[in-house]
C-alpha positions as a printed Julia matrix, in Angstrom:
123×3 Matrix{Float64}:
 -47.26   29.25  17.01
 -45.26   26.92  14.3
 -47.13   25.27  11.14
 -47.16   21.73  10.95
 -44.51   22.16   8.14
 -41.87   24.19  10.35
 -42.42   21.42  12.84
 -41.77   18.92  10.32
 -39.01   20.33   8.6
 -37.26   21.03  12.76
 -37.74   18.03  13.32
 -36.43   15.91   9.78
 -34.02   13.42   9.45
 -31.12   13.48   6.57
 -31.85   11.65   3.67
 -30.18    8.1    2.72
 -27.52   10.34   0.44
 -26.86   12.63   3.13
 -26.37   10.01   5.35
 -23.71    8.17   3.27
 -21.9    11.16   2.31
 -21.21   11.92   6.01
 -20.21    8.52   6.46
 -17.63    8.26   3.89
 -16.28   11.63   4.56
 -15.97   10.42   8.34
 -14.54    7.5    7.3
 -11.69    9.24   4.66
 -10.7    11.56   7.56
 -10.45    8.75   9.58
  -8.39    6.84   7.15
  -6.2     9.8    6.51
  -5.68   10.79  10.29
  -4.37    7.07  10.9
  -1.92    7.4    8.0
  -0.81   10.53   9.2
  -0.34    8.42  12.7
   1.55    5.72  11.35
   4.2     7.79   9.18
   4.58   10.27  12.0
   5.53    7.1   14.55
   7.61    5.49  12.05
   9.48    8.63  12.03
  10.03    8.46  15.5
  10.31    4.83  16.33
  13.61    4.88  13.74
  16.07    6.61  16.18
  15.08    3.79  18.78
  15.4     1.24  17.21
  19.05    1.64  15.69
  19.89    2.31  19.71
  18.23   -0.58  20.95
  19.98   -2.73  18.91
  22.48   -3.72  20.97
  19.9    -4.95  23.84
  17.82   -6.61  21.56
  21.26   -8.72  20.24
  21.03  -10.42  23.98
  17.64  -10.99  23.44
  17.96  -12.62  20.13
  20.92  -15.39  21.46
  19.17  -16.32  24.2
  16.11  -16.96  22.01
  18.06  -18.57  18.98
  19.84  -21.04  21.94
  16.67  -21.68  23.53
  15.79  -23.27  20.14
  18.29  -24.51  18.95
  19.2   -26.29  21.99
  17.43  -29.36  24.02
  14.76  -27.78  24.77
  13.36  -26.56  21.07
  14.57  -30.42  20.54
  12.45  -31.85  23.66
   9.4   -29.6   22.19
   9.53  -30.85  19.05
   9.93  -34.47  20.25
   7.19  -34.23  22.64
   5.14  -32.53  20.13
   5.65  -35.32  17.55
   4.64  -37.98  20.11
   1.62  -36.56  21.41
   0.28  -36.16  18.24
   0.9   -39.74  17.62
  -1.13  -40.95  20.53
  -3.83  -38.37  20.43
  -4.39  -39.68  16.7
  -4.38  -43.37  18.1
  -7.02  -42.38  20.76
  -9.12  -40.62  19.0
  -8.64  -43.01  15.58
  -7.88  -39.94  13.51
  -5.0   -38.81  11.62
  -5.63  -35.24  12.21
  -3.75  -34.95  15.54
  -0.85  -37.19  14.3
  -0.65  -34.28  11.46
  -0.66  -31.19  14.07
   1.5   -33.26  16.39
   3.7   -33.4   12.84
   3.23  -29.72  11.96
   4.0   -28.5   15.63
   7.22  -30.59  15.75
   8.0   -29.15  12.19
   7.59  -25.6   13.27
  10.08  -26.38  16.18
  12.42  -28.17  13.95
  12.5   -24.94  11.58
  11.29  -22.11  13.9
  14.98  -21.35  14.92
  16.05  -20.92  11.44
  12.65  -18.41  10.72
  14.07  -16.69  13.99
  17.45  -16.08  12.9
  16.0   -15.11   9.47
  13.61  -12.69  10.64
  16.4   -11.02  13.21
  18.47  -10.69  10.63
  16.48   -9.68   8.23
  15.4    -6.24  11.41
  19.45   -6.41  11.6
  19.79   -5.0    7.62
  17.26   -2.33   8.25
């Protein structure tokens, strides 16, 4: 037959300290096995991408002439316009100023594009 202490002492939780000890040595393990993740894939993912770089040059001209051409223009355009007409309806400048920073972000996303491809292109 057990004592009411053995009983107790089966059946105890951990204390506050014990419980936030585990908890940050779960979460530095955790920490540590996701760094150990991301250098090992970097390792790997370097041989790709120097021999995808030719099939992602075919991606990147079709996406810098999609821009650059009428249809980034026709975006932008459209973008500016809608803006200007949602603000009138709803007798707010706010939608003039997204329909303004949408058409912006067409007018100089091509330019970001190129920069950031290029920018993959030196690594």
């Amino acid at each position: 037959m057990k004592t009411s202490i053995e009983m107790r002492e089966s059946v105890a939780k951990p204390g506050k300290l014990a419980t936030f000890r585990q908890k940050l040595v779960t979460k530095k393990d955790q920490l540590t096995n996701q760094g150990l993740f991301l250098m090992a894939m970097l390792m790997v993912s370097s041989p790709a991408l120097a021999q995808a770089q030719d099939d992602f040059s075919n991606f990147q001209e079709r996406i810098t002439e999609l821009a650059h051409g009428p249809f980034g223009i026709g975006i932008s355009i459209l973008a500016l316009i809608m803006g200007c007409l949602f603000g009138l309806a709803r007798q707010s400048a706010a939608p003039a100023f997204l329909g303004l920073g949408i058409a912006g972000a067409f007018a100089v996303g091509p330019y970001m594009i190129e920069m950031i491809f290029s920018w993959f292109a030196d690594i």
